[in-house]
PABA-632737 format. One line per field, with one value per residue (C-alpha): residue number from 1; x, z, y. Coordinates in nm, 3 decimals, decimal comma. Each point is the difference from the previous one (the first is absolute). Layout:
lumgu c(NUM	...)
xx c(X	...)
zz c(Z	...)
yy c(Y	...)
# end
This chain:
lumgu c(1	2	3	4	5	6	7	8	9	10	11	12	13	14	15	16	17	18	19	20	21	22	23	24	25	26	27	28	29	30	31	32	33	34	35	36	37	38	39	40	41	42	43	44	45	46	47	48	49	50	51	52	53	54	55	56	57	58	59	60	61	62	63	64	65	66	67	68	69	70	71	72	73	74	75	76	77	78	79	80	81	82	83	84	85	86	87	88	89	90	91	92	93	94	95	96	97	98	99	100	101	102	103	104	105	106	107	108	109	110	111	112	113	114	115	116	117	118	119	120	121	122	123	124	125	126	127	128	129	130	131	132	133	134	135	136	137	138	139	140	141	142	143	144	145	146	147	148	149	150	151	152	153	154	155	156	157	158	159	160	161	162	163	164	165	166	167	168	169	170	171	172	173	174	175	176	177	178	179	180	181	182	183	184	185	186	187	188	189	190	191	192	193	194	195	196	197	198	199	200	201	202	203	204	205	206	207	208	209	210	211	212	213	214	215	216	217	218	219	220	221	222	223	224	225	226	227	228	229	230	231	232	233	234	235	236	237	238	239	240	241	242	243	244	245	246	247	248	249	250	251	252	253	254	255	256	257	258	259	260	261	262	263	264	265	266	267	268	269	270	271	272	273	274	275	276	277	278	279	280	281	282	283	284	285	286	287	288	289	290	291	292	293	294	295	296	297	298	299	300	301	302	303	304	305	306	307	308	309	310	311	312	313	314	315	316	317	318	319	320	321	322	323	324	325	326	327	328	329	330	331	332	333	334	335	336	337	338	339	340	341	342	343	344	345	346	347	348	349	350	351	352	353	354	355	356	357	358	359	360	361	362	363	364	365	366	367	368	369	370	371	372	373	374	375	376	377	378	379	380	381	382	383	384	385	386	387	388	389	390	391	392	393	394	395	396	397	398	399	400	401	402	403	404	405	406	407	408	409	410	411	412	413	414	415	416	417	418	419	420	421	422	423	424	425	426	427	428	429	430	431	432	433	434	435	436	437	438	439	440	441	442	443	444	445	446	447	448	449	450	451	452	453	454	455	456	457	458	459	460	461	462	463	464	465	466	467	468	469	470	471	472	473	474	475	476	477	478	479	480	481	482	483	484	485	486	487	488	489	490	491	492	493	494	495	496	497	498	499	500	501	502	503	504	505	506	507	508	509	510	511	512	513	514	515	516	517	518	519	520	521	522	523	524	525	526	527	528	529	530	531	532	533	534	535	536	537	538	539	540	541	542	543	544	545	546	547	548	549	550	551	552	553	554	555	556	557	558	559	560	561	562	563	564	565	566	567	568	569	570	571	572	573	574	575)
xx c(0,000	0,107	0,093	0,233	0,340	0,101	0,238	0,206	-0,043	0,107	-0,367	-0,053	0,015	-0,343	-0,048	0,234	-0,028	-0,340	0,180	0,325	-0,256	-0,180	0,329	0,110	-0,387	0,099	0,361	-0,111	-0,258	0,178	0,145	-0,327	-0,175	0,273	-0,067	-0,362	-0,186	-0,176	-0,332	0,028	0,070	-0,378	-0,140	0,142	-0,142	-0,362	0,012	0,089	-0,290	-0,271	0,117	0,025	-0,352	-0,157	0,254	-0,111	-0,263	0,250	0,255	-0,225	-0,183	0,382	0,122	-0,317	-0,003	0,442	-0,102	-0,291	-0,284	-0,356	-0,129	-0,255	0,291	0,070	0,332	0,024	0,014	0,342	0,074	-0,162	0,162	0,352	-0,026	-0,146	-0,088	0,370	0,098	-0,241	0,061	0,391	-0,040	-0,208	0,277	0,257	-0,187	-0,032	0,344	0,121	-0,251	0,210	0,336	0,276	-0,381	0,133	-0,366	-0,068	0,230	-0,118	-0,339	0,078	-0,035	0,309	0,123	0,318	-0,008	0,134	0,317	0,020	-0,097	-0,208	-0,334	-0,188	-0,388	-0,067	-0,337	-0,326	0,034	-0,322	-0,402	-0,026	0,333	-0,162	-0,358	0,096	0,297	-0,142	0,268	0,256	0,334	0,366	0,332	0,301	0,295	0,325	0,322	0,155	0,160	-0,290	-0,172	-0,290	0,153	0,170	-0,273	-0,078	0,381	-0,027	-0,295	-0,014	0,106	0,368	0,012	-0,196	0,234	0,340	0,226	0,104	-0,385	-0,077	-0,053	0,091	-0,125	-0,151	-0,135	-0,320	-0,075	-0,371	-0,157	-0,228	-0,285	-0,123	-0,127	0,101	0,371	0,171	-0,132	0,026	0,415	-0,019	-0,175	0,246	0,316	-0,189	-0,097	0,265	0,309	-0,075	0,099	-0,169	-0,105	0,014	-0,314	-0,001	-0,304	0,044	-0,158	-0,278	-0,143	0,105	-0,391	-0,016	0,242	-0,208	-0,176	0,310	0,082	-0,308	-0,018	0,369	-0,039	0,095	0,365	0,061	-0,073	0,266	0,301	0,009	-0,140	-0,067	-0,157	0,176	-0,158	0,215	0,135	0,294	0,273	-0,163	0,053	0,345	0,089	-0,092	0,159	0,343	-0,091	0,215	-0,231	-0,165	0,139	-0,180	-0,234	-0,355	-0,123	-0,329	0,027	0,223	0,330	0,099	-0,059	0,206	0,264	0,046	-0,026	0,301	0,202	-0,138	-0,216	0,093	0,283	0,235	-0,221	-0,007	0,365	0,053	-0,315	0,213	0,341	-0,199	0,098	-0,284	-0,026	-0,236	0,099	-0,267	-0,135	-0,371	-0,246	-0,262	-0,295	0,025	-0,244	0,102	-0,166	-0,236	-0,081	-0,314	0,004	-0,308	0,059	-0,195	-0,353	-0,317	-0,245	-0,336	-0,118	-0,102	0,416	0,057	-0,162	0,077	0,378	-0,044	-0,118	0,260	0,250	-0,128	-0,017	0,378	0,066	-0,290	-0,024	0,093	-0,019	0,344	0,209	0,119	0,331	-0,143	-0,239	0,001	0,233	0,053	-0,249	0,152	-0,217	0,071	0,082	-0,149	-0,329	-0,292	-0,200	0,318	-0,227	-0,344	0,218	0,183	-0,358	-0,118	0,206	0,077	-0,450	0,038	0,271	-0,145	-0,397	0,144	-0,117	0,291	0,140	0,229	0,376	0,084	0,367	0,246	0,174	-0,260	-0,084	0,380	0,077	-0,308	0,109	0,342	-0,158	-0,220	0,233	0,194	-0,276	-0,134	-0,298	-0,277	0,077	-0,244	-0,073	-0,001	0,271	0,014	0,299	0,087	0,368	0,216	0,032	0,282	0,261	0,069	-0,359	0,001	0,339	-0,191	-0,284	0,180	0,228	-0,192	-0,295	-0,264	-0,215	-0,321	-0,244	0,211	0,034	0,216	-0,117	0,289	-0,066	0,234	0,054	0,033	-0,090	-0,209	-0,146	0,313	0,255	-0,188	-0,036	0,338	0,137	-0,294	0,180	0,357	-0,145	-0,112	0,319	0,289	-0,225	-0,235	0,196	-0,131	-0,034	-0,295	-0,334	-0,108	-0,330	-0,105	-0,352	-0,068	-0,347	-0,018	0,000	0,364	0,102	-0,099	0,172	0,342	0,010	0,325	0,071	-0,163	0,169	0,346	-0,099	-0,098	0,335	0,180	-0,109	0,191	-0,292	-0,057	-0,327	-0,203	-0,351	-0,209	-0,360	0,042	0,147	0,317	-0,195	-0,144	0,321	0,053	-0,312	0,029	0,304	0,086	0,193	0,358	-0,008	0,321	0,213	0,161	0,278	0,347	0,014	0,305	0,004	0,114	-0,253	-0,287	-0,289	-0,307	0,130	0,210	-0,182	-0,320	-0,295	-0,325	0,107	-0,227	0,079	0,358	0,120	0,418	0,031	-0,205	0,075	-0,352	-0,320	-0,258	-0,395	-0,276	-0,387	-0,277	0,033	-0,366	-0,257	-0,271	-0,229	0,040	0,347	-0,273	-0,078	0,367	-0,020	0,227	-0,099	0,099	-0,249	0,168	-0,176	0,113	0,291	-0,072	0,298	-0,077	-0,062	-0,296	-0,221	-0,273	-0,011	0,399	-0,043	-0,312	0,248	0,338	-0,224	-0,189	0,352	0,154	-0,306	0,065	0,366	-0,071	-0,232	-0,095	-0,379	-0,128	-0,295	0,215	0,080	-0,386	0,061	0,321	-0,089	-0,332	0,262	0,269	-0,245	-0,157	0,270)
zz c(0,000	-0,067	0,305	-0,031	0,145	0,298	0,092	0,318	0,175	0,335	0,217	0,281	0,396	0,054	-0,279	0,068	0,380	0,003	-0,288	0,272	0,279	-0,231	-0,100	0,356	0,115	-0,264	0,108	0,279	-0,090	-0,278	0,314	0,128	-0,331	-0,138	0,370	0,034	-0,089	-0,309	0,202	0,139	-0,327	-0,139	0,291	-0,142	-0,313	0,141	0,141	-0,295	-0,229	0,219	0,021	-0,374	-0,068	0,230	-0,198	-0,327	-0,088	0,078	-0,185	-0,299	-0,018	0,092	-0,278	-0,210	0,081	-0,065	-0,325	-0,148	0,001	0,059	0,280	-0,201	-0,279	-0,052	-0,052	0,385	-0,028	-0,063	0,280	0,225	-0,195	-0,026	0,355	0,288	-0,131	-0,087	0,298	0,180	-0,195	0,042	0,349	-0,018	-0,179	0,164	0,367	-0,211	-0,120	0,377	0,160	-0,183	0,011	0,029	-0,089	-0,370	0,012	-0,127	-0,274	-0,156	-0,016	-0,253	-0,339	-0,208	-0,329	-0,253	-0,282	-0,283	0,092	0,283	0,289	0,216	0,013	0,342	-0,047	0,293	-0,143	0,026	0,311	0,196	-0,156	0,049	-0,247	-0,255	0,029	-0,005	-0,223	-0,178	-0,301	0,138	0,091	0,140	0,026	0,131	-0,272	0,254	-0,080	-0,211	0,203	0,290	0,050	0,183	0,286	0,049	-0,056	0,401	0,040	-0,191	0,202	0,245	0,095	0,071	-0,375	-0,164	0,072	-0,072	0,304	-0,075	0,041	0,322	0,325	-0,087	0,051	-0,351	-0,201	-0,254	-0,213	-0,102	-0,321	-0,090	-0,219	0,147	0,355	0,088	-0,086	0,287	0,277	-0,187	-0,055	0,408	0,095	-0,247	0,131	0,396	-0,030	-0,285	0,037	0,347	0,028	0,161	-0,233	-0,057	-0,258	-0,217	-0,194	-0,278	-0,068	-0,230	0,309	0,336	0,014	0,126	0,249	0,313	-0,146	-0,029	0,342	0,151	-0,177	0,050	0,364	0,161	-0,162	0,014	0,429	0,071	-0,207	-0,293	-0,315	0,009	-0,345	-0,070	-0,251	-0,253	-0,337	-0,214	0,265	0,252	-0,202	-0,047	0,356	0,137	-0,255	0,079	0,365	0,188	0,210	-0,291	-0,144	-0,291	-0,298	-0,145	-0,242	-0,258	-0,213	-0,345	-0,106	0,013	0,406	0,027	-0,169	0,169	0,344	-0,098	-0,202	0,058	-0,197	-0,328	-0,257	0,255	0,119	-0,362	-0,035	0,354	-0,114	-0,306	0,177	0,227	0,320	0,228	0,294	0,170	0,073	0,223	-0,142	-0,201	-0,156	-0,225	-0,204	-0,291	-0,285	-0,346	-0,368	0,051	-0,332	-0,077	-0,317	-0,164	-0,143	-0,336	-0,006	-0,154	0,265	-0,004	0,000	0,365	0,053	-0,138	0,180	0,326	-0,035	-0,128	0,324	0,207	-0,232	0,121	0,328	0,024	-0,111	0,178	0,347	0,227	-0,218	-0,165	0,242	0,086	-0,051	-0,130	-0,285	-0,354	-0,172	-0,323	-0,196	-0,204	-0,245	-0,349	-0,276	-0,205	0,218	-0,197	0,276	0,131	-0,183	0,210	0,307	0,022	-0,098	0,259	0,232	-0,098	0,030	0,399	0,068	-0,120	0,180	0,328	0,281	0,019	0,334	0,133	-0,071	0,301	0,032	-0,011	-0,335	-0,210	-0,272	-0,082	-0,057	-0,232	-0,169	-0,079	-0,065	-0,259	-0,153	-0,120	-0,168	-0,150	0,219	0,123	0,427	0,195	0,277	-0,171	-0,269	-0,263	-0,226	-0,304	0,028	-0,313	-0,175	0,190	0,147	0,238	0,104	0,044	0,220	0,230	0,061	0,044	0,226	0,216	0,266	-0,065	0,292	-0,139	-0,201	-0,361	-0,203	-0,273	-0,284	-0,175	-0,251	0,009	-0,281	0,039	-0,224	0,210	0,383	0,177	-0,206	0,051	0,376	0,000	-0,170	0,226	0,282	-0,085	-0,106	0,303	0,187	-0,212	-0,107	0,249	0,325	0,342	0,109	0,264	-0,166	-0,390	-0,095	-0,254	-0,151	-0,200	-0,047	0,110	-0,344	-0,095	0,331	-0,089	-0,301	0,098	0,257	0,240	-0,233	0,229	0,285	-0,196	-0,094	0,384	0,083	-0,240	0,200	0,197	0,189	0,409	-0,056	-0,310	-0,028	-0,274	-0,059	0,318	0,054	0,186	0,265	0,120	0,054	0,289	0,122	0,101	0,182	0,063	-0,303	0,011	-0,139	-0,143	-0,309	-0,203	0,241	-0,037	-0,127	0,062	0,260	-0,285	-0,243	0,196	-0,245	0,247	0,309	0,228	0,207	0,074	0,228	0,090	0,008	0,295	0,026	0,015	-0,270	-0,028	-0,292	-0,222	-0,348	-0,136	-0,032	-0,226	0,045	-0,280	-0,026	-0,264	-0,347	0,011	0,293	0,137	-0,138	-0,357	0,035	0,028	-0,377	-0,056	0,229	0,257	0,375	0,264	0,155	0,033	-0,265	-0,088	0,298	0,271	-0,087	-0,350	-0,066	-0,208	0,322	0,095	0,382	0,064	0,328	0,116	-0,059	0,103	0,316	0,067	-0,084	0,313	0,240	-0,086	0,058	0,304	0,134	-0,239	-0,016	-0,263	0,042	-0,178	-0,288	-0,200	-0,016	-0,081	-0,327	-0,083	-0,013	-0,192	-0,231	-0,082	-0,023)
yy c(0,000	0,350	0,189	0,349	-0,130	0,134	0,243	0,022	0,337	0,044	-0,010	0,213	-0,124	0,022	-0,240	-0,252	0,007	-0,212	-0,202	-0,080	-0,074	-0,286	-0,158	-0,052	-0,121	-0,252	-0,090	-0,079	-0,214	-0,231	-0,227	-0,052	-0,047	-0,278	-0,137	-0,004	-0,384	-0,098	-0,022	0,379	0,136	-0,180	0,161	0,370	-0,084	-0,133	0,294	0,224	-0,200	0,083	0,376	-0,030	-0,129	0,289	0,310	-0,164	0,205	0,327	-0,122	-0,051	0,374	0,162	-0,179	0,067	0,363	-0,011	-0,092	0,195	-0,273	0,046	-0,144	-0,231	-0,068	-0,390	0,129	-0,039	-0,350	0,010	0,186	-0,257	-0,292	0,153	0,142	-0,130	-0,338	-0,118	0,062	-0,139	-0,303	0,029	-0,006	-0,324	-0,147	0,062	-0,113	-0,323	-0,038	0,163	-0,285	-0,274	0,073	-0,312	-0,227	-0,178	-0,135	0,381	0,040	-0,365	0,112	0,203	-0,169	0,013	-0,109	0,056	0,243	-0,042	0,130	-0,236	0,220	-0,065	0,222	-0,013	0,098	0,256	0,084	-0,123	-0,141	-0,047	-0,004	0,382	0,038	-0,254	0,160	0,423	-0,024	-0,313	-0,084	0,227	-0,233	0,128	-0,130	0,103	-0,172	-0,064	0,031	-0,269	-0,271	0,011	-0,319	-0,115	-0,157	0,302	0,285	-0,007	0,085	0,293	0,160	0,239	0,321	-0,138	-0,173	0,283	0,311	0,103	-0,014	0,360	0,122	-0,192	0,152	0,340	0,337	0,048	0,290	-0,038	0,265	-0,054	0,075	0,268	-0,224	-0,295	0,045	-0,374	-0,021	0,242	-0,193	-0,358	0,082	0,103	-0,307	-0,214	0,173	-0,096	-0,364	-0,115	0,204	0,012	0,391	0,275	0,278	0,344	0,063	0,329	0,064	0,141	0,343	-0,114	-0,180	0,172	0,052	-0,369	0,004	0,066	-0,327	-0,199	0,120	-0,116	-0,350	-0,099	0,190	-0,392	0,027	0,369	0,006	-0,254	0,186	-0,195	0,212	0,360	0,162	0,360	0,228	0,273	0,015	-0,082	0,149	-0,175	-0,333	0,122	0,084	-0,339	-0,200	0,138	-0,012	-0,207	-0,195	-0,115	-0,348	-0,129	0,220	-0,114	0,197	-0,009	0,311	0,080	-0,099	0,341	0,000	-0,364	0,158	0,349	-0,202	-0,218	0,220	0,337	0,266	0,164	-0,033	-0,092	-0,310	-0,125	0,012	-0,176	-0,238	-0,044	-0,098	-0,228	0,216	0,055	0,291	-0,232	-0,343	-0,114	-0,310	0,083	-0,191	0,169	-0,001	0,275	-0,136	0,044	-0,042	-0,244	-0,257	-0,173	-0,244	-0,128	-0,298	-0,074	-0,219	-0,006	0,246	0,078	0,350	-0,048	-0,100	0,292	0,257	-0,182	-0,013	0,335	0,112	-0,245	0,240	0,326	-0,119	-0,105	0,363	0,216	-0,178	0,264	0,250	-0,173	0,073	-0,370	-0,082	-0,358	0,243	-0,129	0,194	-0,171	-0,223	-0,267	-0,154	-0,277	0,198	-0,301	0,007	0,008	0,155	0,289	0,298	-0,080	-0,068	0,330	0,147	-0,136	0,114	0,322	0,005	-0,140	0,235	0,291	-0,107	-0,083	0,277	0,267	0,111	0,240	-0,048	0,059	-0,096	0,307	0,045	-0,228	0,315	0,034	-0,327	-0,061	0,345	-0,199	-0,309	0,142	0,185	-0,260	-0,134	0,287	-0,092	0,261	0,128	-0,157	-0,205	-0,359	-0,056	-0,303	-0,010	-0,249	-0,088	-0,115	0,371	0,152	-0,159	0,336	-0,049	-0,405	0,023	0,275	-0,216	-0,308	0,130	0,246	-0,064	0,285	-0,093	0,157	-0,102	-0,040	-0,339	-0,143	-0,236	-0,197	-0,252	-0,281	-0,301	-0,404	-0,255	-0,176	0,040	-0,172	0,208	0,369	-0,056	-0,106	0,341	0,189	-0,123	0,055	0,378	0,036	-0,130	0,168	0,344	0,073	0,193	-0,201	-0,334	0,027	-0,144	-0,179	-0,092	-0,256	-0,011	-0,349	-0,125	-0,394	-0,195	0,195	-0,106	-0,365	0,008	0,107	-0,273	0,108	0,281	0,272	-0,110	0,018	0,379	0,070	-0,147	0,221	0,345	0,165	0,108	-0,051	-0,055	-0,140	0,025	-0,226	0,133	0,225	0,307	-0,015	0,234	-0,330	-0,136	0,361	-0,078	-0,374	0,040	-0,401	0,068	0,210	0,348	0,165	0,066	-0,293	-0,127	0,088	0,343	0,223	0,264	0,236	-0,085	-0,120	0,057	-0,146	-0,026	-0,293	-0,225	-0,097	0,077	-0,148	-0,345	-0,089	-0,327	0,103	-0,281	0,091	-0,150	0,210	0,055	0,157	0,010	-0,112	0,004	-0,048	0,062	-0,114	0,125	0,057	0,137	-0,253	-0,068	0,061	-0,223	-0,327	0,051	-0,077	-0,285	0,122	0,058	0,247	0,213	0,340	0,245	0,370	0,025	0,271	0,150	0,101	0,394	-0,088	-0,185	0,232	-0,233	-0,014	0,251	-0,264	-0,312	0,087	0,155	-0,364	-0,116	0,189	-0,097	-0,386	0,042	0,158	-0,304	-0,239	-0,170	-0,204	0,250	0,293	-0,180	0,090	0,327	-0,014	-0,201	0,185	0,352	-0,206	-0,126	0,301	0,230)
# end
């Protein structure tokens, strides 16, 4: 995402004297966190979910409010689903995966199988009725590391086996992001209950409206000493990250931000960024998005396909107003595809029906301005762009993150399915700048017919996570699965970020993710004889009931009944 990098001015005492006082709360309290049993640390987080469940409704209008949405918009489904729901559900995971660690009973209850590559890919999703029947169809896996093996996967579990010895029990710094309501206190609660290091939490500025919130939900860990949430701007950031009780760096935000952290701001950064020789050598992990793919692989669709994945399209890009660091950026479609015209029709005809909304994120109108004119396209708030014209223009949007509401369409040739996917893919590695999320949209009969092929083209991508018929949203929001950049990225050229979050399972061994939903919504996918019961996802910027699902969602999470699931389905169904 596309934050202004920061620059290091010295900050008054007043400032920092509150920011000193926090750090040493903190010091203090690492010792007795790292100390401090498995079953008193559930009882903290019991006691942070019910405190959650009773802010919810806060959270949601201070968010809704943040961002310019009417208070009877659908649009605040999202909020709901990408805010207090996630975490609510986080924090049921992890008091699972808390509740059994050292059990191996756990970790085999997973089912598992072998790729083709030979890794082994543990299912982490469904896993009870409520998964199967609310998210019916929907399926994740976490794909280990090659060499892992089933009668080792309990060994690599855990808080011990999931972090890096240089990022345990420290004193750490997050740096939250300004977008998505959920992530700053998901990377706090990961750098808590995985790293197991207190946390000093700054908001960042989009969102310092919801810190009295955060204060009051995660109340149970900032009394005892071992998280305090800090509000301020880009200095701020920059203060504590040089700040000497500080040991280890999260961040969510640009590449720009990573960058000036490590090497410093301005010219002079990029040179040092360029000799490898950081300022800061505290160790950091990060999440900084990137220019996120999604390939449509060639098939025979019905008009009904069309305008469907048409709207899963505009949805990738206009969740959230398209600020997500996991937006569509670039649509890759079969030059040979008989249908590419009515496709990108169709899309272009979602994107341009779905309800508008403030762009509220600072800097949006001058990075469409740029965007557009490269393209020679018309200012305005939602941007579509043809690439394969102008190679200037093709290397700017491959290579930068607009984080607004602008989208590429590049055509891309293969003599058959197996071969374009295969180029789509290595496109998508070796030209597109970022490694965090790829989507793939096949309809089921091309999937039949390339047999193993289409997981040989999800194995080629250098992507963290890999979403098939989903958006790679859904891979944030069910956070069993590992969220991060593709592994093993240099510190000087980090593109999406180092490590991983979410995780709540804490699986060490993690190499990506990969999750999948139907091709087509229930109930018009039993005409093509194929059966899962979700229909038009609550997610989707086109359902007129998202804000009455993602709510029931929340209310089941928060106590589940059998007697919640009607309504649930009669607003999924009709939305």
């Amino acid at each position: 995402m596309t934050d202004p990098a920061p620059t290091f001015a010295p900050l008054d005492p007043a400032v920092t004297a509150p920011l000193d006082a926090a750090l040493a709360v903190l010091k203090d309290g690492q010792p007795r966190w790292t100390a401090m049993p498995t079953a008193e640390r559930i009882a903290l987080l019991r006691q942070v979910r019910t405190r959650l469940i009773a802010d919810a409704d806060a959270w949601v209008d201070l968010a809704a409010r943040r961002k310019g949405l009417e208070p009877d918009s659908p649009l605040i489904g999202e909020e709901w689903s990408s805010g207090p729901w996630v975490t609510l559900l986080t924090i049921d995971l992890m008091i699972e995966g808390l509740s059994h660690l050292g059990d191996p009973d756990f970790v085999q209850g997973f089912p598992g199988r072998r790729t083709r590559t030979g890794q082994l890919a543990v299912e982490v999703f469904p896993r009870s009725i409520f998964d199967h029947l609310l998210l019916s169809g929907v399926k994740a896996e976490i794909w280990m590391e090659p060499g892992v093996d089933r009668a080792g996967l309990a060994a690599t579990r855990g808080p011990a086996a999931a972090s890096d010895p240089d990022l345990r029990e420290k004193v750490s710094l997050v740096l939250g992001a300004g977008n998505i309501t959920s992530i700053a206190p998901l990377d706090a609660l990961y750098k808590l209950f995985t790293d197991d290091s207190v946390v000093l939490l700054k908001l960042n500025p989009v969102l310092e409206s919801l810190a009295p919130v955060f204060e009051r939900i995660l109340e149970p860990l900032i009394k005892p000493g071992f998280l305090r949430i800090v509000t301020g701007g880009a200095d701020v950031g920059g203060y504590l990250a040089r700040h000497p009780v500080v040991q280890t760096l999260h961040i969510t935000g640009s590449e720009q931000s990573h960058n000036a952290i490590v090497y410093g701001p301005g010219p002079e950064g990029e040179h040092r960024r360029a000799e490898s020789s950081p300022l800061n050598f505290k160790p950091i992990t990060s999440e900084l998005g990137g220019v996120g793919p999604t390939i449509v692989a060639p098939g025979r669709w019905t008009d009904a396909d069309l305008r469907f994945q048409a709207e899963h399209i505009a949805t990738q890009k206009l969740h959230n107003a398209g600020f997500n660091c996991i937006a569509v950026q670039v649509l890759i479609l079969p030059e040979a595809w008989k249908q590419a015209d009515a496709f990108e029709h169709e899309v272009r005809q979602a994107i341009a029906r779905a309800a508008r909304r403030p762009l509220y994120y600072p800097g949006t109108e001058e990075r469409l301005k740029a965007y557009g004119d490269r393209f020679a396209a018309p200012t305005g708030d939602r941007l579509m762009a043809r690439l394969g014209h102008d190679a200037a223009a093709d290397a700017y949007a491959a290579s930068t993150e607009v984080f607004g509401p602008a989208l590429a369409v590049v055509r891309l040739s293969g003599d058959t399915p197996l071969a374009y996917l295969q180029g789509a893919a290595d496109y998508a590695n070796d030209r597109l700048h970022g490694g965090l999320a790829a989507n793939i949209v096949i309809d089921p009969k091309t999937e039949r017919a390339l047999g193993a092929g289409l997981e040989d083209v999800v194995a080629r991508l250098r992507f963290g996570t890999v979403a098939i018929n989903a958006w790679s949203g859904l891979g944030y929001l069910l956070t069993q699965t590992p969220w991060g950049g593709w592994p093993g990225q240099p510190l000087n050229d980090v593109q999406s970020g180092i490590g991983f979050v979410h995780n709540a399972y804490m699986f060490g061994a993690a190499q990506r993710s990969v999750v999948r939903a139907p091709f087509r919504p229930f109930p018009r996918n039993l005409l093509h004889g194929e059966f899962a019961l979700l229909p038009r996802p609550p997610w989707f910027v086109t359902n007129r009931n998202a804000a009455k699902v993602a709510r029931g969602l929340m209310d089941f999470q928060a106590r589940p009944s059998w007697l919640k699931l009607p309504g649930i389905f009669a607003n999924a169904l009709t939305g």
